[in-house]
N, C-alpha and C positions, 0 to 999 in steps of 0.2 A: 745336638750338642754344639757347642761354640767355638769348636774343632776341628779342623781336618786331620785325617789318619796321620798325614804327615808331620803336625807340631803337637801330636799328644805323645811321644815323648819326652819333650823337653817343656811343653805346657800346662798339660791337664794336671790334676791336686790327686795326691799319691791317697791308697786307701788305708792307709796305716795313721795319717791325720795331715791336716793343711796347713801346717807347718813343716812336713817330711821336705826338704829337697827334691829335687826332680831327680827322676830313677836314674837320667841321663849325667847328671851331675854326679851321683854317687857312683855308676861304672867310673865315670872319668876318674875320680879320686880315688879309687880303687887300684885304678890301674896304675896310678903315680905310685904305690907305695911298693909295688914289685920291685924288687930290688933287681931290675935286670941285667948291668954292668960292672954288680962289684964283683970283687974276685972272688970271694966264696957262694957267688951265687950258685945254689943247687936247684938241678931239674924238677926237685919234687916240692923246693919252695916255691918257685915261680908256678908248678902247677895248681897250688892249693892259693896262691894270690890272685892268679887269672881265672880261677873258680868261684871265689868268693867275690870278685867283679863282675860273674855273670851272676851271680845268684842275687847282687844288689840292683839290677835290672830287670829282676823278672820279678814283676808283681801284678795280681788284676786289675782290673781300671777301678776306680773308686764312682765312676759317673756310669746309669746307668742307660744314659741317653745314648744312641746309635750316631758317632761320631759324621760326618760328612765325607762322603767321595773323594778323594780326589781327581781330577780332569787330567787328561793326559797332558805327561809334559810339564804337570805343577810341580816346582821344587820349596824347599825348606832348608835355607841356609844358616847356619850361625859358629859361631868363634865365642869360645869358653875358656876363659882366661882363667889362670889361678892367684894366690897371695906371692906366689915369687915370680911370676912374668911367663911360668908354663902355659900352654893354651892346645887347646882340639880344634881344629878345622872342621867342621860338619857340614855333609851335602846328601838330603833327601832329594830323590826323584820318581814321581809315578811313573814307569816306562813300559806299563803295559795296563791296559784299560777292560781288555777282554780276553783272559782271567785280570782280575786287577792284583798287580803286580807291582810293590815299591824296593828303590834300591835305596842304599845308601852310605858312606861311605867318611870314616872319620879318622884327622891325622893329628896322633899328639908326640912330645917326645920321646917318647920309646917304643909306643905303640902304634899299628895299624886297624883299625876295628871296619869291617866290612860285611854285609851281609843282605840280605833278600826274603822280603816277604810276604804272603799272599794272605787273606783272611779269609778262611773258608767258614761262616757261621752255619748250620742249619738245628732246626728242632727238634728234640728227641724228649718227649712225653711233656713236661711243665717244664722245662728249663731252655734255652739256646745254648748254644755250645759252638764254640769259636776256636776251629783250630788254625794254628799260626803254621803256614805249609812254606819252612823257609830255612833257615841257617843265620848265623852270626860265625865269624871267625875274628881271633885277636892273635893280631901276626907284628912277632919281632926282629924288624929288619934285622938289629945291631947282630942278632944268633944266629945269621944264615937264615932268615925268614922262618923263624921258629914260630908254628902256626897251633892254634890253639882251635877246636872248630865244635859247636854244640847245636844239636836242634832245636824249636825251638816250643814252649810248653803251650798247652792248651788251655782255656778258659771257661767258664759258665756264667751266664746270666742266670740266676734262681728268681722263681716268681713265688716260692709257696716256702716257709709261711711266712717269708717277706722279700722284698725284691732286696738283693744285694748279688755281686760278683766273687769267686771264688776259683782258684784254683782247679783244674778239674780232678778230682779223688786217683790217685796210683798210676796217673798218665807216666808213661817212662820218660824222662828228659837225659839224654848224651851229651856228654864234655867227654873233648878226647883229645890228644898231645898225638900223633903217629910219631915223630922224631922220635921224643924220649919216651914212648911207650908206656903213658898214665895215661888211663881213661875213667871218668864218673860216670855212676848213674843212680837221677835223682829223681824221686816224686815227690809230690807236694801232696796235700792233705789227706794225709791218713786218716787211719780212725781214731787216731790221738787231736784231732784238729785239724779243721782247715784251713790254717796258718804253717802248720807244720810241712818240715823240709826234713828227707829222710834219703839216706843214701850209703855209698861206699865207692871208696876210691882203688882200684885196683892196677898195679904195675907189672907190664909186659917179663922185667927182669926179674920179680922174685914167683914167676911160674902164672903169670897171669893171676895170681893171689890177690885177696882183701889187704893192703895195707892203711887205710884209713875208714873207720865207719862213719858217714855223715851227718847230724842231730840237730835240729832246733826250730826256730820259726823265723820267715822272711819279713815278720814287723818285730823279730826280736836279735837275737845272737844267734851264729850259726856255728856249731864248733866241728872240726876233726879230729877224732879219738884216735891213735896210730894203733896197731894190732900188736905194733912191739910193746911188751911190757917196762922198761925201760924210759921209756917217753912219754911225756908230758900232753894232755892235746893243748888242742891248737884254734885258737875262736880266729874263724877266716872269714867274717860280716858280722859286725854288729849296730843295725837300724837306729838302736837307742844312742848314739855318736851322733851321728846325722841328726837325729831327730833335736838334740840339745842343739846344735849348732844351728839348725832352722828356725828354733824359737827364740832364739837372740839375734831379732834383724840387723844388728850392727854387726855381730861377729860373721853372719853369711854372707853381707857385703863385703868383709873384710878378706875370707875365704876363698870367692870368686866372685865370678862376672861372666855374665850370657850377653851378647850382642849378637841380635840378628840383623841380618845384611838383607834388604830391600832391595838390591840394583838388579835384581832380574823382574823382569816384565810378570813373569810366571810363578812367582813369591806364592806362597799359601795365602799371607795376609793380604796380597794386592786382590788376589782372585776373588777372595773370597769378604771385601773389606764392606762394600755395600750390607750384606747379608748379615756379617758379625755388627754393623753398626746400628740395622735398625735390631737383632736382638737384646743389643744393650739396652736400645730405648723401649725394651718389653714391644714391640710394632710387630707381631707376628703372619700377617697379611704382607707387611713391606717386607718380611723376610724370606716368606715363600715366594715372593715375586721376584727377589732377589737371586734365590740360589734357582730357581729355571729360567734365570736371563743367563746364569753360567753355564746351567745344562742346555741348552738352546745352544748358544755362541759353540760348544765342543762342538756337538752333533753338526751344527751348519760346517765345522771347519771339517770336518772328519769327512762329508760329503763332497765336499772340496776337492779336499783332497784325492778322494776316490775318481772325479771327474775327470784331473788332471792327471792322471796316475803316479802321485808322488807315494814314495813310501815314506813315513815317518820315520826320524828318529831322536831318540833322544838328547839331550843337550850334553850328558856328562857318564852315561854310562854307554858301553858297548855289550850286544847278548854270543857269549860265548859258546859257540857250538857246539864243543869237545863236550864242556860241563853242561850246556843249559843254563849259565846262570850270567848272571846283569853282572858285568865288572867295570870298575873306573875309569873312564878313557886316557889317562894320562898317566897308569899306574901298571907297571909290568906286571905280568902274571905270578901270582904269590901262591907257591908249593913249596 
């Protein structure tokens, strides 16, 4: 693929069609519309917004190609601007090689989004199966670091009876609020479809009870039914928004703006520039010779390094002991 793990979310073409927005763009906007500082903001509105911003992230890859490694140490930077001068600070980092291990960590005006993930693929009969062994959390300074934390889903490569990516069938995926005491839980493709997103939302305060059942498809509308009779539901992601807005190139320029930033040495694009260039040029000999002049250059440094006995570390994340998990070097500990 034409990709490393680290810019196929904000680069690779969504499978819903190639005109969708990038999954990344559509959390971001997602998470603008949470109403997190008005005064009647409620706990169970923000948890069904912060929900429906993960559920607009989580889709299979539409490419069936085995995206590229990353080398230890590669990052993936960029700033996502919106139509009123909002923007996301974004920082991918590979920070561990063996398991391979990326972190990453993004800062917009209301929001904190952070989280850590490993890809564990192996085979099981005609299909591969890729499980994502990591976390995502979206955390609300302005609420006392009101933290939102979900697992994260699994995927399939199908070979029979044709190659495409899907969902994997009744995998359990977790959303869960500890403060205000709302947690989901969601599968995707049921036996109604492997599009389909199927769930319910349950609060700590009315007995650990169903108060929302969850319904629809992640290339379509996703609504919340509430168990109160009384109420209305509630469409908390709808793909066909995004997707109009993709197909009118002037109106998505208008909407936002991606700038990725270059000035690290260690950039995805820098590393990997030779390699993405002769695949443009179809030069598939000049690309394999390409991407093990990167694999070479790691292994000599890693060697290196072992000689000299430095221990690596990473440029932007620190590994937390208490948790096990890659956190921001410049970002207090968010619980």
């Amino acid at each position: 693929s034409r990709y490393s793990v680290l810019r196929i979310a904000t680069d690779s073409v969504s499978p819903i069609s190639k005109d969708m927005p990038s999954r990344t763009f559509r959390m971001f906007e997602m998470l603008r519309r949470v109403r997190v500082d008005a005064v009647d903001s409620t706990a169970e509105e923000r948890f069904l917004g912060v929900l429906g911003a993960f559920i607009a992230e989580c889709e299979p890859p539409r490419s069936l190609k085995k995206p590229l490694n990353p080398v230890l140490g590669e990052t993936a930077m960029h700033t996502i601007t919106f139509a009123d001068g909002s923007s996301f600070e974004c920082v991918w980092e590979q920070v561990s090689h063996h398991p391979p291990v990326s972190a990453n960590f993004a800062r917009g005006p209301t929001f904190v989004v952070a989280g850590n993930v490993q890809p564990k693929p192996h085979l099981v009969g005609a299909h591969i199966e890729v499980a994502l062994d990591g976390y995502v959390q979206f955390v609300i300074p302005s609420r006392g670091n009101e933290t939102y934390e979900a697992s994260m889903p699994t995927f399939e490569w199908r070979f029979l009876p044709r190659w495409y990516a899907r969902m994997k069938p009744n995998a359990p995926v977790t959303f869960a609020c500890a403060r205000t005491g709302f947690r989901a839980e969601l599968t995707y493709g049921t036996k109604y479809g492997c599009h389909r997103i199927k769930g319910a939302v349950y609060a700590l305060g009315a007995g650990n009870g169903v108060v929302y059942t969850i319904d629809g498809r992640y290339d379509g509308e996703v609504v919340a039914t509430p168990t109160r009779a009384d109420e209305a539901p509630k469409t908390i992601y709808d793909a066909n928004e995004f997707l109009r807005i993709g197909q009118c190139a002037g109106r998505a320029r208008e909407h936002w703006m991606m700038v990725k930033r270059h000035d690290d040495p260690r950039d995805s694009d820098t590393v990997w520039r030779e390699c993405f260039e002769a695949m443009d040029r179809n030069d598939w000999d000049a690309a394999r010779a390409a991407k093990k002049k990167v694999e070479d250059n790691e292994r000599f440094e890693r060697r290196a390094r072992a000689e000299r006995g430095d221990i690596w570390r990473p440029k932007y994340f620190t590994h937390d002991k208490s948790t096990g998990r890659w956190v921001r070097n410049d970002v207090p500990t968010m619980t």
